[in-house]
N, C-alpha and C positions, 0 to 999 in steps of 0.2 A: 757837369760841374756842380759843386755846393752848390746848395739856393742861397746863400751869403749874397748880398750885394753890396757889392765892394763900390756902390756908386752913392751909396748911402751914409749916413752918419751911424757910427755904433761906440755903445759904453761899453770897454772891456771890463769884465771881474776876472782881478784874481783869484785865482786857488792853490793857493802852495800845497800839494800834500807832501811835503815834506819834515823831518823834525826840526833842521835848521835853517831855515829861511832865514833874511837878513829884516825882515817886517814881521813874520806872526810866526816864526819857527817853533813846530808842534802844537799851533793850536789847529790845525784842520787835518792833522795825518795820521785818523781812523775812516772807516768812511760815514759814522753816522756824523763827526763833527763836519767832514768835506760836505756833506751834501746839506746838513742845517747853514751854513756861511753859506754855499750855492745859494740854498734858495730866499737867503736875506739879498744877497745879491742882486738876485732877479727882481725882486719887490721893490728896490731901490732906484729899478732903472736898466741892469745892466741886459745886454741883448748878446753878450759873448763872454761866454765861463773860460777861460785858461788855464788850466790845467799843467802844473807841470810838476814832476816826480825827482824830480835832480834839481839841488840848489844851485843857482849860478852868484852865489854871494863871494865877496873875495875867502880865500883859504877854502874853501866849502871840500869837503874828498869827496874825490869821487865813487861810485857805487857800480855795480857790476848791474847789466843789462835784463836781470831776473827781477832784482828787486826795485829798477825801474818802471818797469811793468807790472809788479805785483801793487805797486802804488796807483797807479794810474789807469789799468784797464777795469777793475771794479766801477771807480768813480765814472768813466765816460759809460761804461752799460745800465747804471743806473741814474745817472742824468739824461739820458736817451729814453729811457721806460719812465720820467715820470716828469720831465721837464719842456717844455717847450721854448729852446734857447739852444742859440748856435755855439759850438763847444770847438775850442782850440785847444791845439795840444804843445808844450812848448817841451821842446827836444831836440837835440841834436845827432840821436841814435837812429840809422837806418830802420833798423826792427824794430824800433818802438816807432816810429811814422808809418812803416808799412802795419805795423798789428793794429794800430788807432784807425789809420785809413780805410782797415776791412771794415772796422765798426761802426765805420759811417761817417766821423766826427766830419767838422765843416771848414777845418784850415790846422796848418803847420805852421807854427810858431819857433823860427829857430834861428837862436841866438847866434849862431854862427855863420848864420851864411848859406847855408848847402857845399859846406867845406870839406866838411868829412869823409871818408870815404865811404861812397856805398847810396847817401844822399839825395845828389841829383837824380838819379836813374830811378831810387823809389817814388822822388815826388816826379820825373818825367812819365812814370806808369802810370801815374794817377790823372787825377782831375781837381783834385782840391786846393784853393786858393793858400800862397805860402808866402810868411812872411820874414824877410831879409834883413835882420839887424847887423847893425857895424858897430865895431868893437874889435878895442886895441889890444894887441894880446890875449889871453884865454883868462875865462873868470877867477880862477885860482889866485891869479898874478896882476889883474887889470888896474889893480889901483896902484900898484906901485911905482911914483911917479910921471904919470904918464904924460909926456908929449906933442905937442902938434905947432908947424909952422902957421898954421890954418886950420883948425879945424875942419871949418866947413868945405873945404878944398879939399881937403882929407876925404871927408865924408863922401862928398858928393864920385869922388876917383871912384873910393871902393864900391859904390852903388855902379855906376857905367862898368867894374869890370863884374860884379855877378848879376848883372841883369844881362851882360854877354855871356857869360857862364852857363845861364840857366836857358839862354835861345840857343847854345851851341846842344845842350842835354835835350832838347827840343820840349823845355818848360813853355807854354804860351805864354805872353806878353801879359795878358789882362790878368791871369791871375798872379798875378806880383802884386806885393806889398813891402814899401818900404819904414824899416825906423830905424830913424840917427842912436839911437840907444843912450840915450842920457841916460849917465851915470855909467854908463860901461867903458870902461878902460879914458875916464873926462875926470877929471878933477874940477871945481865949482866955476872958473872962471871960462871954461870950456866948454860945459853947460849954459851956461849964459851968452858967448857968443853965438854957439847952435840955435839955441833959442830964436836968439835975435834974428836970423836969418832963416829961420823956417819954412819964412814963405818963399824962401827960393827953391824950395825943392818941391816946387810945381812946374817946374821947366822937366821932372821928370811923368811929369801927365801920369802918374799912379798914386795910389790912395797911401795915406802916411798916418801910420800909429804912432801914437806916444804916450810915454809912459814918464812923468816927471816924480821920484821920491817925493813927498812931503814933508820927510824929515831932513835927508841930505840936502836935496836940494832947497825946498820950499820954504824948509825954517830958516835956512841962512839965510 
């Protein structure tokens, strides 16, 4: 497995390299600007770079599987040669989790679940710790409207059906990671009941990322 421990406290950075990000779109997606933001990053604290090459902002189009990759495999081979800092890759593409995972990186970041096809079985090959966000509908479309009798009820369903999911593809238990995905497919008052009950999602005895906007959410 990663030497991640997942039993510890960590500062995630991000790294959009993409042009249109929903926070810093095309300020990091060359790689001398991605790896100057890395390494203010790490000087500030952070102990896990994220990385990801696809925007998941609403409307955001999609991009074909080459130029997923041409964003993102640069940045992880040269934050490995000259950084000391554990690197997540946040993707929803089989090929791009299997091509990052040859290159060592220390976790999968995916916004979907391990939903896709092709998914589970790349990260059941592996060993690398993966992280399971929930999210209503696909990013494209997440904000439109979105729904819930419960949120947290909501939330917590779809974690117990892909943490079966992932013990059925014979993922091991310890390396899960859970996050409620604020702001994904929540509109503000949905964010704020999530919130509020966060700390019940320690009955799922695995480690919990979170990621709160500053602007959507924090400034309201």
């Amino acid at each position: 497995m990663s030497n991640l421990d997942l039993k510890q406290l960590h500062v995630m950075g991000i790294l959009n390299a993409t042009p249109d990000s929903f926070s810093d779109g095309g300020r990091h997606n060359t790689l001398d600007t991605a790896l100057y933001h890395a390494e203010k990053m790490i000087k500030e604290g952070a102990s896990i770079v994220d990385i990801g090459g696809e925007s998941t902002r609403p409307n955001a189009p999609d991009i074909s599987l080459n130029e997923e990759l041409d964003r993102v495999i640069p940045i992880v081979e040269k934050l490995k040669a000259e950084f000391d800092v554990f690197i997540s890759i946040d993707t929803s593409k089989a090929a791009v989790m299997k091509a990052v995972i040859q290159l060592g990186v220390d976790m999968i970041n995916d916004v979907g679940a391990l939903r896709v096809e092709g998914v589970l079985q790349t990260c059941a090959d592996s060993n690398v710790p993966i992280c399971l966000m929930h999210m209503q509908g696909q990013p494209r479309t997440m904000q439109t409207n979105p729904q819930y009798d419960d949120v947290f009820a909501d939330v917590s369903q779809f974690f117990t059906e892909r943490i079966a999911a992932c013990k059925v593809a014979g993922i091991e238990r310890d390396r899960l990671i859970l996050d409620p995905g604020f702001g994904f497919g929540k509109a503000l008052e949905h964010n704020v009941a999530l919130l509020a009950k966060l700390g019940n999602c320690k009955a799922f005895d695995l480690p919990i990322l979170v990621g709160i906007c500053r602007k959507a959410m924090g400034g309201a």
